[in-house]
N, C-alpha and C positions, 0 to 999 in steps of 0.2 A: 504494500500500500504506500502510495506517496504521500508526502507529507502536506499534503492541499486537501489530500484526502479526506470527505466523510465519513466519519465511522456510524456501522448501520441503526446503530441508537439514535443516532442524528438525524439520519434518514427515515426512520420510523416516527421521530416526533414530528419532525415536516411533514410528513404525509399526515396525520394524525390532525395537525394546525389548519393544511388546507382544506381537511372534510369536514372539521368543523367551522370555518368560515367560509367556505362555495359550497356544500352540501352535495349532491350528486351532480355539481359541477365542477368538483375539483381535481379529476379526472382530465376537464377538459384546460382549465387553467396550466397544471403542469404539465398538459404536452406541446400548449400555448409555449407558456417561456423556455421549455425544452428546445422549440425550433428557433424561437428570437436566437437564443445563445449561440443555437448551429448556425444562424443568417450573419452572426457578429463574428462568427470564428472562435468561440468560447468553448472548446472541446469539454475541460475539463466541469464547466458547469453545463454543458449539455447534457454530461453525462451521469453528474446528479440527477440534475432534473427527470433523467429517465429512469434511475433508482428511485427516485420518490415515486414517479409513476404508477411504477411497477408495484412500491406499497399500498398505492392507493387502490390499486385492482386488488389487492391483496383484502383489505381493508372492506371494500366494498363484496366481494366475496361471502364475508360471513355475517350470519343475521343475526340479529341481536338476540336470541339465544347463547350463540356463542357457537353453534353450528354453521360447517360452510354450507353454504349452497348447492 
């Protein structure tokens, strides 16, 4: 891991922050600024933004029982 690197606790609470303020639209928010960062040449936070993503599908996945889908 490099040292810019998010660690996945970090990433799990970003995703966690954007479901709860875009609600089943924060999905669509992080793969928004996933591509700005790819349009800026921002590899490195591209590719956060696609590890947060990626929690957020996660996220959204299981129902509030606490079972996936």
């Amino acid at each position: 891991m490099s040292t810019g690197m998010i660690d996945d606790r970090e990433i799990w609470a970003c995703a966690n922050l954007l479901v709860q303020q875009h609600g089943e639209n924060a999905w669509f928010v992080a793969a928004r600024r996933a591509d700005e960062l790819l349009a800026q040449g921002e590899m490195e936070g591209h590719l956060t933004f696609r590890r947060i993503l990626a929690r957020i599908k996660e996220l959204e996945a299981v129902k509030p029982d606490g079972l996936l889908h």
